[in-house]
C-alpha positions as CSV (number, residue, x, y, z in Angstrom):
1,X,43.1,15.0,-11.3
2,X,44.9,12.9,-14.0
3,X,46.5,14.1,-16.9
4,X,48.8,12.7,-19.9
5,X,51.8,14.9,-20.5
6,X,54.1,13.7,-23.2
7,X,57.3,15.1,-23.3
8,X,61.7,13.6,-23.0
9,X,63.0,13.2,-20.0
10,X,66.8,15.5,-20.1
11,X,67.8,14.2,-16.5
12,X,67.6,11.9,-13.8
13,X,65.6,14.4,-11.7
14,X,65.8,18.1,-10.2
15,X,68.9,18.7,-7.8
16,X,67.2,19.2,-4.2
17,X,68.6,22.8,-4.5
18,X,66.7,23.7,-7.6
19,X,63.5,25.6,-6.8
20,X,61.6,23.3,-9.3
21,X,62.0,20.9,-6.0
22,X,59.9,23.0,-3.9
23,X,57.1,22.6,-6.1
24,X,57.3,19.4,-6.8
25,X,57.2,18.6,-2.8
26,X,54.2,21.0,-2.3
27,X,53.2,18.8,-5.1
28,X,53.6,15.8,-3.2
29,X,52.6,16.7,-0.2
30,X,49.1,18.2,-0.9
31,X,48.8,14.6,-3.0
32,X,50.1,11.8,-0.2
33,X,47.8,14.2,2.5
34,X,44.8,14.4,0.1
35,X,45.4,10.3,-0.5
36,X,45.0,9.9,3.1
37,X,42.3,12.1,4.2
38,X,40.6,10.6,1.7
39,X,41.0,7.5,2.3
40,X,39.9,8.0,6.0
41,X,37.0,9.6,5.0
42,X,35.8,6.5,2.8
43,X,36.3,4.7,5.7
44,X,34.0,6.5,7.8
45,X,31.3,7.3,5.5
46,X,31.5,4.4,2.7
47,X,31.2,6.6,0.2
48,X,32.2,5.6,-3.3
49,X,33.2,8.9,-4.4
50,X,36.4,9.3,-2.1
51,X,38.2,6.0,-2.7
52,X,38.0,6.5,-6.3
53,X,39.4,10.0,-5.4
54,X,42.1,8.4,-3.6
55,X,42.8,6.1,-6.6
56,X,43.2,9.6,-9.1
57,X,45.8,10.6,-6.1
58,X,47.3,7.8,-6.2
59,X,48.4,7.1,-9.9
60,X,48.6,11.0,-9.9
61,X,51.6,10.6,-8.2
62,X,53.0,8.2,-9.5
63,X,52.7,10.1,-13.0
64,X,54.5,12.8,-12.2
65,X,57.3,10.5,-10.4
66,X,57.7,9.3,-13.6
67,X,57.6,12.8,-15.8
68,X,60.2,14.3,-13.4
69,X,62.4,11.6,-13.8
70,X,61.7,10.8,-9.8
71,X,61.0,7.1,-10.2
72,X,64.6,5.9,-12.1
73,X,66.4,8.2,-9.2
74,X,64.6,7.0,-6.6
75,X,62.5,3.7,-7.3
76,X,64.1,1.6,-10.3
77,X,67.9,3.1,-10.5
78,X,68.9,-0.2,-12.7
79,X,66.2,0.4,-15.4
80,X,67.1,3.8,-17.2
81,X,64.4,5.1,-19.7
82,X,61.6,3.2,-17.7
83,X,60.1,6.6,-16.4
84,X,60.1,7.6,-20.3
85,X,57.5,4.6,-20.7
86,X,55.9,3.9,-17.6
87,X,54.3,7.3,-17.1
88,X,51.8,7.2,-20.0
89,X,50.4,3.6,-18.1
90,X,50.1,5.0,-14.8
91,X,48.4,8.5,-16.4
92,X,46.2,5.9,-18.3
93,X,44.8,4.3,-14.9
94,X,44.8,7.9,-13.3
95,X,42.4,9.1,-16.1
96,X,40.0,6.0,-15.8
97,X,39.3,6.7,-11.7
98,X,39.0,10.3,-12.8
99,X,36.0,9.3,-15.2
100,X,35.1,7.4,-13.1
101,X,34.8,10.0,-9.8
102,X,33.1,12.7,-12.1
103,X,30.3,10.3,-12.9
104,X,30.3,9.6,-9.2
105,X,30.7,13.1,-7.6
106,X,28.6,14.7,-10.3
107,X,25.3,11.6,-9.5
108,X,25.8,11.5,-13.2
109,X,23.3,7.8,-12.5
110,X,20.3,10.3,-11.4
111,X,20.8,13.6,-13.6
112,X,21.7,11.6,-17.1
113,X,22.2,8.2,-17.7
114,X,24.4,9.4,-21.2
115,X,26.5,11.4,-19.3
116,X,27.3,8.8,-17.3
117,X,27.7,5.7,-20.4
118,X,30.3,8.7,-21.9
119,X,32.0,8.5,-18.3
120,X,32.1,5.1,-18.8
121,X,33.4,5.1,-22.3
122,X,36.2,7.9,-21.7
123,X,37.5,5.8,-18.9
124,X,37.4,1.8,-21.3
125,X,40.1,3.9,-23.3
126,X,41.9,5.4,-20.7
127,X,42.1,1.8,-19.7
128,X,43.1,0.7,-23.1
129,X,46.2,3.3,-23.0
130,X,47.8,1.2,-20.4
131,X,47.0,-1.7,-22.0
132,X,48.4,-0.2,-25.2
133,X,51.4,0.3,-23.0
134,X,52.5,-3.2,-23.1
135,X,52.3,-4.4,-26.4
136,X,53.4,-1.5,-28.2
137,X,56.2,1.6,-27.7
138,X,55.2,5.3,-26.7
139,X,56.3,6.8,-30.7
140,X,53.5,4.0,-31.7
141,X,50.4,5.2,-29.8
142,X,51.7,8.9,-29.2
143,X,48.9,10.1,-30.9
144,X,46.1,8.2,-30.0
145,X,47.3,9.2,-26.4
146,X,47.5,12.8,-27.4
147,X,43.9,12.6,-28.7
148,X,42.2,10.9,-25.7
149,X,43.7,13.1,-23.4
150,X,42.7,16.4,-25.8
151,X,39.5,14.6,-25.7
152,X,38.9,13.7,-21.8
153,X,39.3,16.6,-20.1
154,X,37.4,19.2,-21.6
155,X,34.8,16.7,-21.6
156,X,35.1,16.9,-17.4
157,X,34.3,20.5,-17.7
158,X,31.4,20.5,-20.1
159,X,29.6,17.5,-18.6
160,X,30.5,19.5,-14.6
161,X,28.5,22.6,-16.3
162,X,25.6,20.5,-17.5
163,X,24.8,18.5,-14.5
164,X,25.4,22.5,-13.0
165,X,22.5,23.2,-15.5
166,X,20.4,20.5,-14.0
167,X,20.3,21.9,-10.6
168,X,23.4,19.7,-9.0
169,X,25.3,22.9,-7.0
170,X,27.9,20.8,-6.2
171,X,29.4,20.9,-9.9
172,X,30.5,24.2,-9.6
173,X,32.9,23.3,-7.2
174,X,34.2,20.6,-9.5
175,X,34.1,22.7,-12.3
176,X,36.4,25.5,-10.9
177,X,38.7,23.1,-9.2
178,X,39.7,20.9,-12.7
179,X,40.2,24.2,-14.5
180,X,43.7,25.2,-13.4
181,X,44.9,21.1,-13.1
182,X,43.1,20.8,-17.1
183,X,45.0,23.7,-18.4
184,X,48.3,21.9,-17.0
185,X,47.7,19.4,-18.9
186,X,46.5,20.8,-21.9
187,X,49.9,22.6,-21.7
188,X,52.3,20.0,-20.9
189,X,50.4,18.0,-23.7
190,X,51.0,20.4,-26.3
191,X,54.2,21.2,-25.2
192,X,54.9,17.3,-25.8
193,X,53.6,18.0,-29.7
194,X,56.6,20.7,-29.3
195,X,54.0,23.8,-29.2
196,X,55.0,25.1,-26.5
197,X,58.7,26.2,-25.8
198,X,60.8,24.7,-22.5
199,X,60.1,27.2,-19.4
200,X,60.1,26.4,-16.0
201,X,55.9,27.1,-15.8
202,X,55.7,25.5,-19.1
203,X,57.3,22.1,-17.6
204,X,55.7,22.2,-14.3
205,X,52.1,23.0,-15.1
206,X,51.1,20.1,-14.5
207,X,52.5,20.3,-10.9
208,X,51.2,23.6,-10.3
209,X,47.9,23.3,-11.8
210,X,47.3,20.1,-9.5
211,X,48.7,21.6,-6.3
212,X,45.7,24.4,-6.8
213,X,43.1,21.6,-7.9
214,X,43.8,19.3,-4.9
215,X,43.3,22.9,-2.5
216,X,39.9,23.2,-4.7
217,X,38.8,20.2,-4.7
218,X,39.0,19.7,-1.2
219,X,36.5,22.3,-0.9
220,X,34.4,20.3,-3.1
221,X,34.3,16.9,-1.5
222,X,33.8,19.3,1.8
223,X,30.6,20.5,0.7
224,X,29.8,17.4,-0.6
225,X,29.9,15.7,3.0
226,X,28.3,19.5,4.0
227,X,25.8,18.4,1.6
228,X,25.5,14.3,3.0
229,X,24.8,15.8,6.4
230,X,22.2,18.1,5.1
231,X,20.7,15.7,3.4
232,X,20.9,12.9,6.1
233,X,19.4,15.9,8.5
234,X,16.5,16.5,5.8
235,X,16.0,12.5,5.8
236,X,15.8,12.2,10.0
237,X,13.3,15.3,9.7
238,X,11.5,14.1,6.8
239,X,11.2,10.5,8.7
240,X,10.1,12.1,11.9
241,X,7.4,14.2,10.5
242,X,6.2,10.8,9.0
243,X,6.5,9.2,12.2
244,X,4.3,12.2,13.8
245,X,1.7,12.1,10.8
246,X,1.7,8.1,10.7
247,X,0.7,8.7,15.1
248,X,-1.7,11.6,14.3
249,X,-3.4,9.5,11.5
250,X,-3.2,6.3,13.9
251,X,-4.8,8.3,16.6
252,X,-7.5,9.7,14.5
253,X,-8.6,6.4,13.0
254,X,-8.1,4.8,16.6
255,X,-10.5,8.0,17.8
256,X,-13.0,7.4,14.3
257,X,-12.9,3.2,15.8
258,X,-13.5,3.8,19.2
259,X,-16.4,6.5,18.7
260,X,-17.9,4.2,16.0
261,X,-17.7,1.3,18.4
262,X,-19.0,3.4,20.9
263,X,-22.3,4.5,19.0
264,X,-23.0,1.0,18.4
265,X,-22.2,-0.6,21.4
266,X,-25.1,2.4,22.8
267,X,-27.0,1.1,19.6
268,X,-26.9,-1.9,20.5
269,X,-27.5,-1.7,24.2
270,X,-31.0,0.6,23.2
271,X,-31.9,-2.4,21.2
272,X,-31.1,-5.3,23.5
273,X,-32.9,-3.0,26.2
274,X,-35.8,-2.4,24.2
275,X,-36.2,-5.9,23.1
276,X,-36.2,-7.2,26.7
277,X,-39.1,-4.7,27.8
278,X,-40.7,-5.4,24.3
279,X,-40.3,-9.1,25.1
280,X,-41.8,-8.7,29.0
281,X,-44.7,-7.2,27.5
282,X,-45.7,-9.6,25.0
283,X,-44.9,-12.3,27.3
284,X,-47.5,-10.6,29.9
285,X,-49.9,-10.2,27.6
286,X,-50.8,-13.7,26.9
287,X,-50.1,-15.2,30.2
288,X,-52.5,-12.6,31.4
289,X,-55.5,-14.2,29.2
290,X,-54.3,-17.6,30.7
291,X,-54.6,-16.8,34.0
292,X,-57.9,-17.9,35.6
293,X,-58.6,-19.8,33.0
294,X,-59.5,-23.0,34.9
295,X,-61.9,-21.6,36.8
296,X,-63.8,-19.7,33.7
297,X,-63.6,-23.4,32.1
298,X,-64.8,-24.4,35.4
299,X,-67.8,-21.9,36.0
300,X,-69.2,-22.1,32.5
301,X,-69.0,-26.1,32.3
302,X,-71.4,-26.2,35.5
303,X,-73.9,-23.7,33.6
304,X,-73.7,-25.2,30.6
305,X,-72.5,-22.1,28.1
306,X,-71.4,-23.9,25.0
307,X,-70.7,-20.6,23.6
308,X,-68.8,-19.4,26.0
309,X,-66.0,-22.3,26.4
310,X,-66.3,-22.4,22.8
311,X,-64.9,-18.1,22.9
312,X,-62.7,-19.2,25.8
313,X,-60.8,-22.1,24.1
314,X,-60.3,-19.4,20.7
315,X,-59.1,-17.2,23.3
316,X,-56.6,-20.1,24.8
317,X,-55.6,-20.7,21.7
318,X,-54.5,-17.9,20.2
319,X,-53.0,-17.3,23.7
320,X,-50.9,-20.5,23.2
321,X,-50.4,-19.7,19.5
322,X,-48.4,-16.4,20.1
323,X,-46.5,-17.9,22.9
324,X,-45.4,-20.7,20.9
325,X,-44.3,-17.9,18.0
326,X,-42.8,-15.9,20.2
327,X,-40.5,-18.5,21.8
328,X,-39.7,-20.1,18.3
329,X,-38.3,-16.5,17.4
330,X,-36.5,-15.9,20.6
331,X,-34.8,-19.4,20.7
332,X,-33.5,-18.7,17.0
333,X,-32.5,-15.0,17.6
334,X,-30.4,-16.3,20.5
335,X,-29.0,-18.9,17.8
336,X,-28.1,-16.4,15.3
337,X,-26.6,-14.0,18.1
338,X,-24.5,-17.1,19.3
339,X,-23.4,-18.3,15.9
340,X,-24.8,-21.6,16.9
341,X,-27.6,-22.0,14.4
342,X,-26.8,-25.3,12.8
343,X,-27.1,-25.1,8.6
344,X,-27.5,-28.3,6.3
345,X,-28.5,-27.6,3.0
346,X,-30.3,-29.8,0.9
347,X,-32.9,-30.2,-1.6
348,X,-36.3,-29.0,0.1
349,X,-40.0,-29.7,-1.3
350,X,-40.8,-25.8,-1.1
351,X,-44.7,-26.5,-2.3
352,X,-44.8,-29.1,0.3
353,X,-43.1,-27.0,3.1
354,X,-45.8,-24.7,2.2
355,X,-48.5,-26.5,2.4
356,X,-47.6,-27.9,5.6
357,X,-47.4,-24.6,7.5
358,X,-50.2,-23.1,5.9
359,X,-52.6,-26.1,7.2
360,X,-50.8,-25.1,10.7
361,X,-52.3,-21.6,10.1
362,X,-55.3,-22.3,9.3
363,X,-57.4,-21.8,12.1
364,X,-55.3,-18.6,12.9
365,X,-56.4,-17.2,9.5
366,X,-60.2,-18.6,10.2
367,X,-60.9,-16.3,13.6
368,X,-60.0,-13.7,11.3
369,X,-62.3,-14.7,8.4
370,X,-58.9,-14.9,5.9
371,X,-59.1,-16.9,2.9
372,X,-55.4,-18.3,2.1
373,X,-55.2,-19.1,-1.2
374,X,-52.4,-21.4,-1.6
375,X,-52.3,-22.6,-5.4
376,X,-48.5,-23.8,-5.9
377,X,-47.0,-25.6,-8.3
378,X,-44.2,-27.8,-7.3
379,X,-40.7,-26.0,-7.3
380,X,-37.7,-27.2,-5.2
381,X,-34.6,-25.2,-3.7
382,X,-31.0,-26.2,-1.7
383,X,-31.2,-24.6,1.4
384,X,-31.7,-25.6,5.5
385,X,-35.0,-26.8,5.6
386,X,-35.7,-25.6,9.2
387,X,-34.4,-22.1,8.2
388,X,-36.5,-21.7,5.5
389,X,-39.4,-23.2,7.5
390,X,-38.7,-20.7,10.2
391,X,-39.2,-18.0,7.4
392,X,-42.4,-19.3,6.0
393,X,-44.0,-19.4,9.6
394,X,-43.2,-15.9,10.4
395,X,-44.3,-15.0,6.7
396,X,-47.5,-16.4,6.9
397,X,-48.4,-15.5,10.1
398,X,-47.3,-11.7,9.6
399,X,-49.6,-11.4,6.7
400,X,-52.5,-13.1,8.5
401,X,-51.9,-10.8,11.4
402,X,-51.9,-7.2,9.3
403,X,-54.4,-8.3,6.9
404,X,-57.5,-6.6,7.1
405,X,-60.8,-9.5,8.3
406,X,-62.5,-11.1,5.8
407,X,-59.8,-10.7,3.2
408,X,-57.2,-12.9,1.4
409,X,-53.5,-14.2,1.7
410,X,-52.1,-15.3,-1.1
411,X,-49.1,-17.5,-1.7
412,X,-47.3,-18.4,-4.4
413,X,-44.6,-20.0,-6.0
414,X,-42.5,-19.4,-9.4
415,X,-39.1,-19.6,-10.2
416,X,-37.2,-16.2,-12.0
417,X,-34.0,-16.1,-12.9
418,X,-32.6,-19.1,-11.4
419,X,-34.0,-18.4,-8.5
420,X,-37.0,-20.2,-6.5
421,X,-39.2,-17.6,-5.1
422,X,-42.2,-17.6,-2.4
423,X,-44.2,-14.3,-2.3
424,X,-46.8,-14.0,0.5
425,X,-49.4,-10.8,-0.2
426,X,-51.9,-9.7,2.0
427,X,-54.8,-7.0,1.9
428,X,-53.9,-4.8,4.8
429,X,-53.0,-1.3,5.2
430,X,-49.4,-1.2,3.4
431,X,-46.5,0.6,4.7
432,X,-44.8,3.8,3.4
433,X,-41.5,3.9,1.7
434,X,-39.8,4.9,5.0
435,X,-41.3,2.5,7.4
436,X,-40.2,-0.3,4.4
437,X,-36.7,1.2,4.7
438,X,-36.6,0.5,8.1
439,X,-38.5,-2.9,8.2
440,X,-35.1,-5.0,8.3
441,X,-32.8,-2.6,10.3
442,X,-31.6,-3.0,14.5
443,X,-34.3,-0.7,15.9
444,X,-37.1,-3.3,16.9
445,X,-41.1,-1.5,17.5
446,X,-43.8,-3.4,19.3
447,X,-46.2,-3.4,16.1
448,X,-50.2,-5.0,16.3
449,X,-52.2,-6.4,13.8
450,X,-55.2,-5.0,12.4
451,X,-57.1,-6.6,15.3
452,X,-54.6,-5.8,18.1
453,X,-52.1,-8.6,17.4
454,X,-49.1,-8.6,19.3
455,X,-45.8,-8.1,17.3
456,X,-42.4,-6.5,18.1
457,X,-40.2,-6.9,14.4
458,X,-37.9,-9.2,15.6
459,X,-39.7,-12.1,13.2
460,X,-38.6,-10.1,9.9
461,X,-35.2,-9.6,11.3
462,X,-34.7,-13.0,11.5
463,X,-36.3,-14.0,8.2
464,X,-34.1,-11.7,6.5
465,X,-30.6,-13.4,8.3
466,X,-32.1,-16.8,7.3
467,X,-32.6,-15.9,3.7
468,X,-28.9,-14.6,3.5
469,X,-27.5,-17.8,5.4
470,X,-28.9,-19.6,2.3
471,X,-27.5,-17.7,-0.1
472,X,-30.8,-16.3,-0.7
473,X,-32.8,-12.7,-0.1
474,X,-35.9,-11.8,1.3
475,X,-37.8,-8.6,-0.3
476,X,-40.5,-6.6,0.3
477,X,-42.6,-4.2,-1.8
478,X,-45.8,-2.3,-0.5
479,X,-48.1,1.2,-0.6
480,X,-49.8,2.4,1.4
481,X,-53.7,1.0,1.5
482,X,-52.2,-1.5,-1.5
483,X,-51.4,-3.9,1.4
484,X,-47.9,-5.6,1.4
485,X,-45.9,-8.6,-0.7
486,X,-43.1,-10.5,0.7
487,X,-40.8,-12.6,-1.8
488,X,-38.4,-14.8,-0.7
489,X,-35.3,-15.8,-3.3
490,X,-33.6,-19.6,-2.8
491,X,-31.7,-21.4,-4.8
492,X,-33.3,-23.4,-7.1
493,X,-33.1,-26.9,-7.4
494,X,-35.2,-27.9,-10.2
């Protein structure tokens, strides 16, 4: 909605009378209503594109005040011949908001970044008309005027039909609303270069063409608000159906954590209940070789059977020997459960801690007539020291309890890959792959030894938490009638 019309100013202004005035105040009053409606409408919806509309109104009218003469009868009586000059500043100001609303109205930003720097360009020289305007005289940059204006809005057009091209509907309604407003310019223009003769449509073109193209474009910045709310609706929608996915996802994953917390809190209650009626059995069973033990020690004392108390104290002993295990691995399960087992690390004599326990299973290995062969070389790891004796108890006495009698359990020591490593073997019956697979899971089985030996699993489990609170692993490897090797990884400190 800006234009550049060139042309000499013959009077003051129409008479009131003359019916160029009607259409000049059809003229003025689409324009000053359009300026104000717009204007509102910024207001409401802070949208760039309709005060920069209001600006092309604006300086718009004030353009053609000063074409028709308007502004020296009205405005500036005491400066005769301003109108001639000041017109081509305010159409120089008009053209740079219209640049500058194209770009806007047609989102030249998101469908072409060069459209939008031409937009840009196209309105620096509009600008540098009117600053043309006063340094120099109008015969001095007539033609550079003539040529900007020739330039600028055809360009409006071709740029509204390629963003049209793009997919942006909206341009066609800018399109068809600059055509009739472009043509009056293009005409008054030329008719300023004297190729077009006077006539009243010839000299108010401009007028004419901009009454139609401020109808037309308000049909334009109407769909574009039809479009705002359409697209504000499509927003709401498009944020509620991710509020209703987000919920659905939220309830499935709350439904996935509640059923998985479910099946383990059933998991674990099975294996807490089990473990209690594994533990009140293994309990019973050697409290029941205890009991009338004082009065067998008694009875065979008075009769004098050596062999006898010496079978009854073997039987007291191992009695004693698989409470005391069993308790050892209670207390510490309860620790690990609690997160109160206490860890120090430091540097621990492994050959010695081995040693040491295997003297304390001596006669445990004797009843059965198993030879442990304990040949070590020194070697030294970083880890808790009762942790890892805690493991080599329940190793040992594991293989002494599912070896076959009168067979060996061998220990060793040896250090692999920076890592200090125990092995325990024994010469028992092996286990299968799927048994091994489930060796160091929840599920705890009452197991016996190759002579009945009581066992429930929970040893191992614990061996296996120890190793990993010391940054260490615990492994096993076995087939079946092959027997069964246990290697435990530390730390080394060599």
């Amino acid at each position: 909605m800006h234009f550049l019309t060139i042309r000499s100013i013959q009077s003051p202004g129409p008479a009131l009378t003359d019916p160029s005035s009607l259409i000049l105040g059809i003229f003025f009053g689409l324009m000053v209503v359009m300026a104000v409606y717009n204007l509102l409408l910024y207001f409401s919806l802070r949208d760039k594109a309709y005060l920069l509309y209001v600006g092309v109104v604006v300086f718009n009218i004030l353009t053609t005040l000063a074409i028709n003469g308007l502004g020296e009868q009205y405005f500036w009586p005491d400066r005769p011949g301003l109108d001639a000059e000041i017109y081509v500043t305010f159409a120089g100001i008009s053209m740079a908001f219209s640049s500058r609303f194209a770009a806007v109205f047609l989102n030249l930003k998101e469908y072409s970044k060069r459209l939008d720097q031409l937009m840009w360009l196209i309105a620096g020289l509009s600008l540098l008309i009117t600053l043309l305007t006063l340094f120099f005289t109008l015969d001095q940059i007539l033609g550079f005027v003539r040529w900007i204006v020739l330039l600028s809005f055809p360009t409006y057009i071709v740029v509204g039909w390629m963003v049209y091209r793009k997919g942006f509907k909206p341009a066609l309604f800018y399109i068809i609303a600059w055509l009739p407003y472009i043509l009056g310019i293009l005409i008054r223009t030329l008719h300023g270069a004297s190729w077009f003769p006077d006539s009243e449509w010839v000299l108010f073109s401009i007028e004419a063409g901009g009454a139609l193209e401020v109808v037309l474009l308000s049909f334009a910045l109407a769909d574009r608000i039809k479009g705002m709310r359409k697209e504000i609706a499509e927003k709401e929608l498009e944020k509620e159906q991710f509020k209703t996915r987000l919920l659905e996802e939220q309830k499935e994953l709350l439904e996935q954590t509640v059923d998985q917390r479910t099946k383990e809190l059933q998991q674990a209650n099975a294996t807490k209940d089990k473990f209690f009626s594994i533990i009140a059995h293994d309990l019973r069973s050697p409290m029941v070789g205890l009991q009338g033990t004082g009065k067998k020690l008694e009875y065979f004392i008075k009769k004098n059977k050596q062999e006898k108390l010496l079978q009854l104290g073997g039987q007291i002993d191992e009695s004693i020997d698989q409470l005391n295990h069993l308790l050892n691995n209670l207390l510490n399960w309860a620790a690990t459960e609690t997160g109160s087992v206490p860890y120090h690390p430091e540097k621990i004599d492994i050959k010695q801690l081995v040693d040491e326990n295997a003297e304390l299973y001596a006669s445990l290995a004797k009843v059965k007539n198993v030879t442990l062969i304990n040949e070590n070389q020194p070697l030294y790891a970083t880890g808790d020291i009762n942790m890892i004796a805690t493991v080599i108890r329940n190793l040992l006495s594991n293989a002494i309890k599912f070896t076959s009698p009168d067979s060996q359990v061998k220990l060793s020591l040896f250090e692999s890959e920076g890592m200090a490593c125990f092995s325990v073997s024994d010469q028992g019956e092996g286990m299968a792959a799927d048994k091994i697979n489930a060796l160091f899971g929840n599920q705890l089985a009452s197991t016996r030894g190759t002579l009945g030996e009581k066992g429930f699993g929970l040893g191992l489990k614990l061996c296996k938490e120890f190793a990993e609170a010391n940054v260490g692993s615990l492994t096993v490897e076995s087939e079946l009638g092959k027997g069964t090797v246990f290697i435990l990884r530390l730390k080394s400190d060599q």
